[in-house]
Backbone as XML, in Angstrom:
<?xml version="1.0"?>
<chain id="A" units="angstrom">
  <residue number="1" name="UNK">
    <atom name="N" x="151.855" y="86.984" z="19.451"/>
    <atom name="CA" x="151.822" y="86.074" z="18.316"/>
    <atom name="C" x="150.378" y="85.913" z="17.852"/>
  </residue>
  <residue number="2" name="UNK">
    <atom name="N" x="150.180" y="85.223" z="16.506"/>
    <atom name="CA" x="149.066" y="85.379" z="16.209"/>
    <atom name="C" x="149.332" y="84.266" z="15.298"/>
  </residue>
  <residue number="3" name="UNK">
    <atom name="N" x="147.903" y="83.620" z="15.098"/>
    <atom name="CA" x="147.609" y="82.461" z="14.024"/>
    <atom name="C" x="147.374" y="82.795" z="12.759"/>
  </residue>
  <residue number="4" name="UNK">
    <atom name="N" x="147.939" y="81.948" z="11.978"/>
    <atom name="CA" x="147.617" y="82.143" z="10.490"/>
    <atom name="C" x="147.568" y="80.667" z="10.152"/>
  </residue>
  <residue number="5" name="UNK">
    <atom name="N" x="146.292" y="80.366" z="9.181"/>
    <atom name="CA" x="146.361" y="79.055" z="8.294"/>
    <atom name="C" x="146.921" y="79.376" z="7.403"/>
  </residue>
  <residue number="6" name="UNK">
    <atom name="N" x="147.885" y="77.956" z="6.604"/>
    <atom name="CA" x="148.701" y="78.075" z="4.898"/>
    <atom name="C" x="147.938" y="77.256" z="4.849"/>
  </residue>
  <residue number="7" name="UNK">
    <atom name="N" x="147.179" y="77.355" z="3.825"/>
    <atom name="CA" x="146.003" y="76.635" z="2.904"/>
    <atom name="C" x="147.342" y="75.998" z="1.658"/>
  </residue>
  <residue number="8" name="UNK">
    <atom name="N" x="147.112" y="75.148" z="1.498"/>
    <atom name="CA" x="148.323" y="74.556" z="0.320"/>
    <atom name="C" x="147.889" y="74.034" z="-0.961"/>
  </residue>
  <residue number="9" name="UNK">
    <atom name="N" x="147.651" y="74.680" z="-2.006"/>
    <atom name="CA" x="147.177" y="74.025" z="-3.366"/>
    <atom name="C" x="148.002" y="73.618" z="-4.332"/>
  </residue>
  <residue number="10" name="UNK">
    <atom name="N" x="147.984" y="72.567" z="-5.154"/>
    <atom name="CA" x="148.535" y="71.903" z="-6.088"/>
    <atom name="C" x="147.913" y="71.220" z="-6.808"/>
  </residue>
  <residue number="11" name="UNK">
    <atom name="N" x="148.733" y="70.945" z="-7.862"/>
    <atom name="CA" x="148.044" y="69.696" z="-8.759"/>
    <atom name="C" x="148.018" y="68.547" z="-8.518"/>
  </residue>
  <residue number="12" name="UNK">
    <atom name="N" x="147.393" y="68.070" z="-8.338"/>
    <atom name="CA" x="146.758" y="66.610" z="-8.108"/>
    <atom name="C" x="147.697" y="65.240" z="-8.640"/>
  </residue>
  <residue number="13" name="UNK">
    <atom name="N" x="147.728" y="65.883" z="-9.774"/>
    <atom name="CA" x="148.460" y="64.260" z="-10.824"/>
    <atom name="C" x="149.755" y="63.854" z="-10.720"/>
  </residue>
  <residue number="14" name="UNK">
    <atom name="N" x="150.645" y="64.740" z="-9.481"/>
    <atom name="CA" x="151.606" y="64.285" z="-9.200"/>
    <atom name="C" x="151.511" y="63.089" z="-8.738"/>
  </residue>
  <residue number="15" name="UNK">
    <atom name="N" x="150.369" y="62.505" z="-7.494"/>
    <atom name="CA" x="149.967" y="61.480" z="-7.398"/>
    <atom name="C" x="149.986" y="60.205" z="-8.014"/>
  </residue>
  <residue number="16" name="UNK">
    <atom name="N" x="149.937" y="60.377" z="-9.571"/>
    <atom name="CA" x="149.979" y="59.632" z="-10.438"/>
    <atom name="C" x="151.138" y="58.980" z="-10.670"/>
  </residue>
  <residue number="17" name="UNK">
    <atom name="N" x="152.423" y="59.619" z="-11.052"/>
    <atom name="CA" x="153.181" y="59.010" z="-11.117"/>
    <atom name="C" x="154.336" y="59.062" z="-10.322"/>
  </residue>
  <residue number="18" name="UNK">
    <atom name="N" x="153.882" y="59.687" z="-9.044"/>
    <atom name="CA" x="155.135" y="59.962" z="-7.863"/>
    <atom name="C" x="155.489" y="57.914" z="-7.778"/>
  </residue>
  <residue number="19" name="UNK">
    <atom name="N" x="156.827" y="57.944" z="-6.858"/>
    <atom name="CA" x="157.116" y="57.010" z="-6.749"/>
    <atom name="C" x="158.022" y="57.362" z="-4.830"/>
  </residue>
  <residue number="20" name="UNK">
    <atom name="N" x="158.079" y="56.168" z="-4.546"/>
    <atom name="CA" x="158.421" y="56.177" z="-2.859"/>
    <atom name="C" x="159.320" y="57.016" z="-2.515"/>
  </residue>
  <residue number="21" name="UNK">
    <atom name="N" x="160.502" y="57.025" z="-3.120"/>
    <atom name="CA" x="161.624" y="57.812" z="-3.431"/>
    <atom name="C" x="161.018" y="59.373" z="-3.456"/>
  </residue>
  <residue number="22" name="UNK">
    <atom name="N" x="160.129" y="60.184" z="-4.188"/>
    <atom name="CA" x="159.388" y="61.110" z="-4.479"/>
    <atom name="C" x="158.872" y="61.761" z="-3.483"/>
  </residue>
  <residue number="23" name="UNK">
    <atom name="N" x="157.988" y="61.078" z="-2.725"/>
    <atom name="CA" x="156.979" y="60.958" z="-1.430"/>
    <atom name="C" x="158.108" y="61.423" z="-0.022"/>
  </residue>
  <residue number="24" name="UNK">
    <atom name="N" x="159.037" y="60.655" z="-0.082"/>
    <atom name="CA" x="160.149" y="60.747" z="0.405"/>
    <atom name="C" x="160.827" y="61.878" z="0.378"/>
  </residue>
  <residue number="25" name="UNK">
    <atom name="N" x="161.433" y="62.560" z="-0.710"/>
    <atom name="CA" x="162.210" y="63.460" z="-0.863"/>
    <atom name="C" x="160.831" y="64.905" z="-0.911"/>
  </residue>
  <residue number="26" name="UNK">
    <atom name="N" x="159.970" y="65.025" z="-0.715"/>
    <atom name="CA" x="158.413" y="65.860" z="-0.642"/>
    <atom name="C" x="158.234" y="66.232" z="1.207"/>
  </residue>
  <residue number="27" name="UNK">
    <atom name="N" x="158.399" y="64.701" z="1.736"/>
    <atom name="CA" x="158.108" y="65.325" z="2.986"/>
    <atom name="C" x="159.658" y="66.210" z="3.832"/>
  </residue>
  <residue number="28" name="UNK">
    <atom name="N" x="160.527" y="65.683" z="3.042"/>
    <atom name="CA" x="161.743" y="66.373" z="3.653"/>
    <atom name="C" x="162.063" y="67.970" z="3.283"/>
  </residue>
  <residue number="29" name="UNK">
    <atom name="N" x="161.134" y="68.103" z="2.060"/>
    <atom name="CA" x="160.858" y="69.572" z="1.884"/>
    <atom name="C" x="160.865" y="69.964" z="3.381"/>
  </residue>
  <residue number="30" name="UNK">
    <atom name="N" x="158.759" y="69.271" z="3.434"/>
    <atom name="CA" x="158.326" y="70.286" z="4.536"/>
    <atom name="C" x="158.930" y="69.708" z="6.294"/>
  </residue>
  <residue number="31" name="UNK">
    <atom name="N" x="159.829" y="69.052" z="6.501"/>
    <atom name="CA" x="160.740" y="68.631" z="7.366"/>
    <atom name="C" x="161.293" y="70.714" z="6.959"/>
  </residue>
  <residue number="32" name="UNK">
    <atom name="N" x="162.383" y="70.767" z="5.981"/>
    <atom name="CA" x="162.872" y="71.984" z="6.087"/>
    <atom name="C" x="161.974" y="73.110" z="6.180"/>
  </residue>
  <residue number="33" name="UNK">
    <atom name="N" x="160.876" y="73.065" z="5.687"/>
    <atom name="CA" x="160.035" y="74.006" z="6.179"/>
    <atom name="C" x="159.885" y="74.535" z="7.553"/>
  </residue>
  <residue number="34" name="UNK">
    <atom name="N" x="159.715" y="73.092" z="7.898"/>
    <atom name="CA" x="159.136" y="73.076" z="9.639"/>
    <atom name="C" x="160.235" y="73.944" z="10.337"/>
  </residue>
  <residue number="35" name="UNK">
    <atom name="N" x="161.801" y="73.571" z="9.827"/>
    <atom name="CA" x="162.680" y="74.438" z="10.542"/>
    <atom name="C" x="163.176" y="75.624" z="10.405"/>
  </residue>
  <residue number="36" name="UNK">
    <atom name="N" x="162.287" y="75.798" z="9.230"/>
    <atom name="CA" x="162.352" y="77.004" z="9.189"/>
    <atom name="C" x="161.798" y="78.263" z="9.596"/>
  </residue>
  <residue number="37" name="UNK">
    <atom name="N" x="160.791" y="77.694" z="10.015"/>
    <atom name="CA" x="159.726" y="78.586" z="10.582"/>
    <atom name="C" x="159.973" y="78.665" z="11.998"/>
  </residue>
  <residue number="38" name="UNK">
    <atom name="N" x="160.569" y="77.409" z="12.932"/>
    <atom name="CA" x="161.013" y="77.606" z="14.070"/>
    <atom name="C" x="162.108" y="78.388" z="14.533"/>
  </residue>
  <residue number="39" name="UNK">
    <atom name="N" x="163.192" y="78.388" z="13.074"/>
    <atom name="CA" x="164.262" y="79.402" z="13.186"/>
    <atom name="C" x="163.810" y="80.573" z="13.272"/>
  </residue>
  <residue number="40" name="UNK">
    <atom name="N" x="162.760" y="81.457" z="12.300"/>
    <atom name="CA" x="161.886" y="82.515" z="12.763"/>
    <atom name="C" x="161.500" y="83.305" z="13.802"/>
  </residue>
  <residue number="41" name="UNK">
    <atom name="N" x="161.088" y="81.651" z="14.287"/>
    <atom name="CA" x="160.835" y="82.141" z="15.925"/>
    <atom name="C" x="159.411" y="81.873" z="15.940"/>
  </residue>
  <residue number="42" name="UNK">
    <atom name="N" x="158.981" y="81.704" z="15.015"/>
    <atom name="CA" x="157.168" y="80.983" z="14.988"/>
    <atom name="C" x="157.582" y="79.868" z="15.493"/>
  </residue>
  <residue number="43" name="UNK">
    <atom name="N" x="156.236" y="79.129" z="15.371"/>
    <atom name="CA" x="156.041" y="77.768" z="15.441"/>
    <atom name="C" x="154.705" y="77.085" z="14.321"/>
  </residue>
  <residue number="44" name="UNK">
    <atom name="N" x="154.800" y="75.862" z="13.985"/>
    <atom name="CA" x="154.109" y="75.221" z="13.422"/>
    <atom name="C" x="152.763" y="74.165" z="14.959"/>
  </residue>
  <residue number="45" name="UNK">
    <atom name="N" x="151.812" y="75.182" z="14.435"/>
    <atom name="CA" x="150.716" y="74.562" z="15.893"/>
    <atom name="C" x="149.990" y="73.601" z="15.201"/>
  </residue>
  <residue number="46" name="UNK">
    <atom name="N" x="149.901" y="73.524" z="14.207"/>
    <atom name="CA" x="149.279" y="71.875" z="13.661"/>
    <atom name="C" x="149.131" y="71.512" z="12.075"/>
  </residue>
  <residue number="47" name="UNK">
    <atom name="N" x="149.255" y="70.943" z="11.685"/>
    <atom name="CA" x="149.406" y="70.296" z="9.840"/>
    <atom name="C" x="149.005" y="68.654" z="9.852"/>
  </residue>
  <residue number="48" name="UNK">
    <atom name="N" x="148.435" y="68.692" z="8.210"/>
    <atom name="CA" x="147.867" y="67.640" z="8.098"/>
    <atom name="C" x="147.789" y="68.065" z="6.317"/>
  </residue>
  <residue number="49" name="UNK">
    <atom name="N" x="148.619" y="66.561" z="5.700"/>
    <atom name="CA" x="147.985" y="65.991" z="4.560"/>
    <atom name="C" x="146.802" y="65.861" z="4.477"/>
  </residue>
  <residue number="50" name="UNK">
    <atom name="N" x="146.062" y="66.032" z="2.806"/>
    <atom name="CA" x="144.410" y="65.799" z="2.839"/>
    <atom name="C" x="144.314" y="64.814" z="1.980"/>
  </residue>
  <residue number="51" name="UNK">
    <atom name="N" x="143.707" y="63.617" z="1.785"/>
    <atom name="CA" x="143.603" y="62.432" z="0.562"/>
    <atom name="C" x="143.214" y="63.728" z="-0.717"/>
  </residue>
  <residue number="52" name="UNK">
    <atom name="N" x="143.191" y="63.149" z="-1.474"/>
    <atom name="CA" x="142.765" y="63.655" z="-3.155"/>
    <atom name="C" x="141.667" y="64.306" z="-2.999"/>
  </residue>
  <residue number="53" name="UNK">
    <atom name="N" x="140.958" y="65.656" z="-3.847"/>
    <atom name="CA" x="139.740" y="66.061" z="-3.540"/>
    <atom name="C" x="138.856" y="64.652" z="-4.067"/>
  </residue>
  <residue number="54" name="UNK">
    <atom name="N" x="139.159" y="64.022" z="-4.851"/>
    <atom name="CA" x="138.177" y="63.044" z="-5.494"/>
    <atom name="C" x="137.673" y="62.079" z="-4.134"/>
  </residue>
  <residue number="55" name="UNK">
    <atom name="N" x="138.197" y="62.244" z="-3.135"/>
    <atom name="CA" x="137.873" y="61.291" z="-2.097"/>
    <atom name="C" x="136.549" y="62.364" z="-0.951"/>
  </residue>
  <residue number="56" name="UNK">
    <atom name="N" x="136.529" y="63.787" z="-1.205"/>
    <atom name="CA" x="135.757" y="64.423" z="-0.677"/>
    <atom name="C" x="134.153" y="64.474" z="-0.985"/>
  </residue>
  <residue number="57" name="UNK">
    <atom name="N" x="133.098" y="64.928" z="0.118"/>
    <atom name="CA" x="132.165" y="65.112" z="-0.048"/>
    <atom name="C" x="131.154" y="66.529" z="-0.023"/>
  </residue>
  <residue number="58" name="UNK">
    <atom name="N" x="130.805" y="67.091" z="-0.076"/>
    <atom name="CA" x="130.182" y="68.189" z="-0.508"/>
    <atom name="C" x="128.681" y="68.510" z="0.429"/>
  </residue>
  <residue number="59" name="UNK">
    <atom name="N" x="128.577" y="69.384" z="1.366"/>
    <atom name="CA" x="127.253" y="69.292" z="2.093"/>
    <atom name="C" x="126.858" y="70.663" z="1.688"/>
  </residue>
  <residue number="60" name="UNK">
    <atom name="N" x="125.838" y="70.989" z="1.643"/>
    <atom name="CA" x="125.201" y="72.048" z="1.301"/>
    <atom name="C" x="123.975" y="72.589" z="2.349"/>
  </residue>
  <residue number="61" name="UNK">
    <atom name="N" x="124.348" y="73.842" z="3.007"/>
    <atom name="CA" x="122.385" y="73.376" z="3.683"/>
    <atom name="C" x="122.109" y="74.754" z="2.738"/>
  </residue>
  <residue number="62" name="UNK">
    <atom name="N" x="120.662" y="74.876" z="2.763"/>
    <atom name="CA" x="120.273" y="75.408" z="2.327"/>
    <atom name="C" x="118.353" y="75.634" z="3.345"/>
  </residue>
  <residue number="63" name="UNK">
    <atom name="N" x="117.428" y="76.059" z="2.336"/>
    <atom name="CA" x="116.429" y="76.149" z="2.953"/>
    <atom name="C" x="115.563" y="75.265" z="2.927"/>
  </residue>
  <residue number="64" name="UNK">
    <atom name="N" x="115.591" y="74.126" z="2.250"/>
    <atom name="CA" x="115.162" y="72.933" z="2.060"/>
    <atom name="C" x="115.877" y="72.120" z="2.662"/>
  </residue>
  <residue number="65" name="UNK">
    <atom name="N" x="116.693" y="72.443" z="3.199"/>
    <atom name="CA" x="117.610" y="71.243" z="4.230"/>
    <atom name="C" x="118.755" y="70.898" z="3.194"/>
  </residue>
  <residue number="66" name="UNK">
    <atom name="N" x="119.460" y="69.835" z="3.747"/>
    <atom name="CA" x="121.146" y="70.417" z="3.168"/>
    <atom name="C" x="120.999" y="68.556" z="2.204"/>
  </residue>
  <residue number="67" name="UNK">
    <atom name="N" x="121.682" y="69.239" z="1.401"/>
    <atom name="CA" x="122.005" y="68.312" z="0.105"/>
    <atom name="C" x="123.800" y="67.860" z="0.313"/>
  </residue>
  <residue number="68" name="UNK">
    <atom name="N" x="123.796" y="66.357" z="0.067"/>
    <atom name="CA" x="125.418" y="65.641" z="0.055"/>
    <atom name="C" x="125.344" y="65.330" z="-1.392"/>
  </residue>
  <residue number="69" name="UNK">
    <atom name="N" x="126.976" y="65.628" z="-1.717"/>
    <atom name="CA" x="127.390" y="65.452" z="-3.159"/>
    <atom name="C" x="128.283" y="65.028" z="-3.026"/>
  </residue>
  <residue number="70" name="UNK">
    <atom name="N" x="128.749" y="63.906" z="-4.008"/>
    <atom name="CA" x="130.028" y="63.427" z="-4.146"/>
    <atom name="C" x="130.976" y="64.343" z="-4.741"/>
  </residue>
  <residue number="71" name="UNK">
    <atom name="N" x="132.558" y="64.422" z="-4.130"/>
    <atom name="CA" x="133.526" y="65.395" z="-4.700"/>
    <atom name="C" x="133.961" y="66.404" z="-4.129"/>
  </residue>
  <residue number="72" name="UNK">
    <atom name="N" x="134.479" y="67.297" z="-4.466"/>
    <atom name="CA" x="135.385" y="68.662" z="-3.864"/>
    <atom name="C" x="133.923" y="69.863" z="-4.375"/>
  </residue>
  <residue number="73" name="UNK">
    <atom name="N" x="134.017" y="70.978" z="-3.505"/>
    <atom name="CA" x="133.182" y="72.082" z="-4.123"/>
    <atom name="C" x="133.145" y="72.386" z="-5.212"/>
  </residue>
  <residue number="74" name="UNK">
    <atom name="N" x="134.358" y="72.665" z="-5.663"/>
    <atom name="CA" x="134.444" y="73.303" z="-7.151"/>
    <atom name="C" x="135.664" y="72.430" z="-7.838"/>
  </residue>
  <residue number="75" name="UNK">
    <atom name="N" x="135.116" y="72.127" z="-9.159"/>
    <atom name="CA" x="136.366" y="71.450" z="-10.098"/>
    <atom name="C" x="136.945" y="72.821" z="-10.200"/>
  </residue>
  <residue number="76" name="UNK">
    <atom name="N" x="138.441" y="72.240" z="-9.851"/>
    <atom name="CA" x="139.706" y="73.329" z="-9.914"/>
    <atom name="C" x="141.371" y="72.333" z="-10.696"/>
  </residue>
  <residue number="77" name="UNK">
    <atom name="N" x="141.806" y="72.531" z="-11.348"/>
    <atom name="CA" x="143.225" y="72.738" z="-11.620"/>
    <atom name="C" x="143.943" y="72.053" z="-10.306"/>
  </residue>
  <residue number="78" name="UNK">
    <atom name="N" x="144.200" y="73.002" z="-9.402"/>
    <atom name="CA" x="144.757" y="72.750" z="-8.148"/>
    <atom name="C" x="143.818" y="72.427" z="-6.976"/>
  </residue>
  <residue number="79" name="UNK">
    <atom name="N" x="144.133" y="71.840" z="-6.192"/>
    <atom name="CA" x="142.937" y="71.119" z="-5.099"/>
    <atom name="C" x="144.030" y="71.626" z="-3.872"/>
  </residue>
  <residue number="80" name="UNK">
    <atom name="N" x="143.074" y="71.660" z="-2.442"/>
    <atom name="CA" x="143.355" y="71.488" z="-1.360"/>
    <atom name="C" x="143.933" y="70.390" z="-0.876"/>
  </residue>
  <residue number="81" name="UNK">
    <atom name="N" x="145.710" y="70.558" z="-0.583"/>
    <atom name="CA" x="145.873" y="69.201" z="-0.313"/>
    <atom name="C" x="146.670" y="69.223" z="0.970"/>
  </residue>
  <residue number="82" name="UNK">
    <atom name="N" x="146.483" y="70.244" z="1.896"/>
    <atom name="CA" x="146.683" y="70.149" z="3.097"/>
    <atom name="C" x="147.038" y="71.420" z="3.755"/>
  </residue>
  <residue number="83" name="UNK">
    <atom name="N" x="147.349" y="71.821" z="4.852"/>
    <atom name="CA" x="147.254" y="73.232" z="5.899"/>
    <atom name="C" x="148.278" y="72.912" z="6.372"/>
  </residue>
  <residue number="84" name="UNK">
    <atom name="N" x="148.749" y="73.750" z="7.251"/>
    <atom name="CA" x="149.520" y="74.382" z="8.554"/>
    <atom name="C" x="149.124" y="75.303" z="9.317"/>
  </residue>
  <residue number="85" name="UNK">
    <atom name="N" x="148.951" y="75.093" z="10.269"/>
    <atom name="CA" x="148.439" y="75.886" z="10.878"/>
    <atom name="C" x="149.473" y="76.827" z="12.296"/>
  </residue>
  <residue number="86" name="UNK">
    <atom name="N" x="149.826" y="78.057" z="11.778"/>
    <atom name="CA" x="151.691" y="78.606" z="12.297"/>
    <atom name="C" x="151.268" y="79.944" z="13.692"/>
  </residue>
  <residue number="87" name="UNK">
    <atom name="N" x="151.873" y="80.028" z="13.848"/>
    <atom name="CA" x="151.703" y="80.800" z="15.193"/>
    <atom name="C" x="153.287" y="81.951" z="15.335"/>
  </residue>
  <residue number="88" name="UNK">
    <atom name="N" x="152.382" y="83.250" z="14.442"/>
    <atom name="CA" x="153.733" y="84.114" z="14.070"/>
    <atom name="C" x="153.526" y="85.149" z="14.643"/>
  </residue>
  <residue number="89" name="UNK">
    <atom name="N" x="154.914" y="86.201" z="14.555"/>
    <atom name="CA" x="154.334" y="87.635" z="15.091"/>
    <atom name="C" x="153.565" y="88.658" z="14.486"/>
  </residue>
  <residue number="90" name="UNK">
    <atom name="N" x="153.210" y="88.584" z="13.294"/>
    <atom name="CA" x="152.118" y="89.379" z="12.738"/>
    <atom name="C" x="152.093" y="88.442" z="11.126"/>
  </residue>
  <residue number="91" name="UNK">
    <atom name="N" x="151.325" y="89.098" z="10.170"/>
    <atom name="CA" x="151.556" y="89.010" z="9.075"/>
    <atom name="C" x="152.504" y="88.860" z="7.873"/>
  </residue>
  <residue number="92" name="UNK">
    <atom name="N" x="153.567" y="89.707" z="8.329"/>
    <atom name="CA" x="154.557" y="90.167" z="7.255"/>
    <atom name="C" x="155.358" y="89.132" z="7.652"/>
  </residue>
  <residue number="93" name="UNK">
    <atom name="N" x="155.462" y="88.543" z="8.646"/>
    <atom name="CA" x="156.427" y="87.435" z="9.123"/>
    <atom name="C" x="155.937" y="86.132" z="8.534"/>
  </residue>
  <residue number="94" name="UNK">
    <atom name="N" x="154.516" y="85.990" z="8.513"/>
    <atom name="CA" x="153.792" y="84.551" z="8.099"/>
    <atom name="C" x="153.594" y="84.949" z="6.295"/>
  </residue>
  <residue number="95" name="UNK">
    <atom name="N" x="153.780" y="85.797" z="6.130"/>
    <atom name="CA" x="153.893" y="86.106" z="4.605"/>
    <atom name="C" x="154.904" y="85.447" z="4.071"/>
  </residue>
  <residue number="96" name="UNK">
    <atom name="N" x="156.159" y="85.456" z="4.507"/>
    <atom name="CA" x="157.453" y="85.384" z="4.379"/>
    <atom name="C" x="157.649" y="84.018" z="4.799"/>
  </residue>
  <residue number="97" name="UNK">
    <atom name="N" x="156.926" y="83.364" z="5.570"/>
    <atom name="CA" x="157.606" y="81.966" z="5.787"/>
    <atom name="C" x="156.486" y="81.203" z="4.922"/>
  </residue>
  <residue number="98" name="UNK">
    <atom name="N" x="155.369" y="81.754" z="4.081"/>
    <atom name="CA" x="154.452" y="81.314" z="3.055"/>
    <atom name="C" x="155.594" y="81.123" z="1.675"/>
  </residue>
  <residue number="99" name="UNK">
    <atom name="N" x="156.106" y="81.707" z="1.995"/>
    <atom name="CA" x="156.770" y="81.564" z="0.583"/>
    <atom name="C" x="158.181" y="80.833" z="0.612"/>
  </residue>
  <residue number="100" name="UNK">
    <atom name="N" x="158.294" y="80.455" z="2.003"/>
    <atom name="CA" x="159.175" y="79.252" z="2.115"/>
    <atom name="C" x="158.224" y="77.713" z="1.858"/>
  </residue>
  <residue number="101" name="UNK">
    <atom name="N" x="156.811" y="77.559" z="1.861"/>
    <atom name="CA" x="155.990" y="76.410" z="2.100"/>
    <atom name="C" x="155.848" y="76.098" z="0.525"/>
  </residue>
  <residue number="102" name="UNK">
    <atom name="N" x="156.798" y="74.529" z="0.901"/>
    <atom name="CA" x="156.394" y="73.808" z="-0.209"/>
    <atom name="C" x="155.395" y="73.194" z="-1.224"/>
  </residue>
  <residue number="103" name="UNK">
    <atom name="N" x="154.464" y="74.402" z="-1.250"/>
    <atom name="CA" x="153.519" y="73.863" z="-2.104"/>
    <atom name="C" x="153.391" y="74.882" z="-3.777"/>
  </residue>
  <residue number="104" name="UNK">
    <atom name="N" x="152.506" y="74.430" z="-4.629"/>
    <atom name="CA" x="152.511" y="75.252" z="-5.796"/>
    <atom name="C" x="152.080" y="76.808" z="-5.446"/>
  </residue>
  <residue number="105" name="UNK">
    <atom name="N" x="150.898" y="76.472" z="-4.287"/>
    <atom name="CA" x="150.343" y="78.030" z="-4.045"/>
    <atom name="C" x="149.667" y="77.935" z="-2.716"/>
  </residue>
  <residue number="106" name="UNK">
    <atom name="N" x="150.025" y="78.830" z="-1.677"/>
    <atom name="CA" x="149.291" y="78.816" z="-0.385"/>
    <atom name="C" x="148.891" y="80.481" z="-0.274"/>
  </residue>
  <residue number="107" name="UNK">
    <atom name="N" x="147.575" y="79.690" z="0.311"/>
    <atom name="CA" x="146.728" y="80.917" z="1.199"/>
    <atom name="C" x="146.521" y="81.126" z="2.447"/>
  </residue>
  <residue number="108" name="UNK">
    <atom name="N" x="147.692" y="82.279" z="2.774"/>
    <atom name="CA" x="147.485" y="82.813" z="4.430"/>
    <atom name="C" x="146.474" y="83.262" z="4.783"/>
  </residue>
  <residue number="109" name="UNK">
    <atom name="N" x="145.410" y="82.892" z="5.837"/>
    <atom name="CA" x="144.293" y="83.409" z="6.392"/>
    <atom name="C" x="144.865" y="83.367" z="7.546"/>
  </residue>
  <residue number="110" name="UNK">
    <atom name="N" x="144.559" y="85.077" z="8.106"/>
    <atom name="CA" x="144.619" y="84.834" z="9.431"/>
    <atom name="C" x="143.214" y="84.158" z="10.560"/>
  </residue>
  <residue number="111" name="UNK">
    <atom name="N" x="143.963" y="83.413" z="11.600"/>
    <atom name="CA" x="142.754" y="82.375" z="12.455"/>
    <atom name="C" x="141.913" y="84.011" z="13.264"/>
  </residue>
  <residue number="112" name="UNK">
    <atom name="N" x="140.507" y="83.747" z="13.311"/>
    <atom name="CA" x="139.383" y="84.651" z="13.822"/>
    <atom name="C" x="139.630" y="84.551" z="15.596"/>
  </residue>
  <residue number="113" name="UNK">
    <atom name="N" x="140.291" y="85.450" z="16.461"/>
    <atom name="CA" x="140.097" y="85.411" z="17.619"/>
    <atom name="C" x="138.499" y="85.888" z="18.133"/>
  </residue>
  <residue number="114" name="UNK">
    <atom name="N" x="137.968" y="84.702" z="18.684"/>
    <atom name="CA" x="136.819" y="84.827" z="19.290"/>
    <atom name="C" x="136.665" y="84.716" z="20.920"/>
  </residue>
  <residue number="115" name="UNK">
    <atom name="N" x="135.476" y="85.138" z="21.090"/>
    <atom name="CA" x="135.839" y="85.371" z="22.476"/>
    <atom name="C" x="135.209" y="84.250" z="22.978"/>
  </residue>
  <residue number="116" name="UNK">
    <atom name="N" x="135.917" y="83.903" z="24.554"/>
    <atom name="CA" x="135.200" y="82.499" z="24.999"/>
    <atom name="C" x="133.996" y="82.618" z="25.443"/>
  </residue>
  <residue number="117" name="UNK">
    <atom name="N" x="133.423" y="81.371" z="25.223"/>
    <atom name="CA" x="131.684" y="81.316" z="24.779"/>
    <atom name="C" x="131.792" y="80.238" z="26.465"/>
  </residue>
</chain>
């Protein structure tokens, strides 16, 4: 098995006028998600909602030493609004349960096996 992050992007302004009911019927998506990926035969090794990019901060180092900015890196359309982090048998399998994940658009990266330090 092998790790892959789903990076999850969307638009933001659903926020705006979602209502409890909404929020509600959103996480039961990824409730079916979750079982779906276990039906697979993966597993889901860790996930997490992210607040709004507007709540993020921005560090930079550089060669003058590192600069903080209020905000997300880049103004985007769609923002980072949360991961999964899945544990599949290769690619073509975590491809395929990407496109079961309830979001507008996710990005599979596979996780960097490093060696222990």
């Amino acid at each position: 098995m092998a790790r892959y992050v789903f990076l999850m992007y969307d638009a933001e302004d659903w926020f705006d006028t979602v209502d409890e009911q909404g929020v509600t019927d959103e996480m039961r998506l990824h409730d079916d998600f979750m079982a779906a990926v276990s039906a697979a035969g993966a597993s889901v090794v860790a996930g997490e909602a992210l607040e709004r990019s507007s709540s993020a901060s921005t560090v930079r180092r550089g060669t003058a030493g590192a600069l903080v900015t209020d905000g997300p890196f880049a103004d985007t359309k769609e923002a980072l609004g949360g991961f999964y982090v899945i544990d599949a048998p290769d690619l073509d399998a975590a491809l395929r349960l990407a496109q079961l994940c309830p979001a507008g658009t996710v990005e599979v990266r596979p996780v960097m096996d490093l060696p222990d330090a």
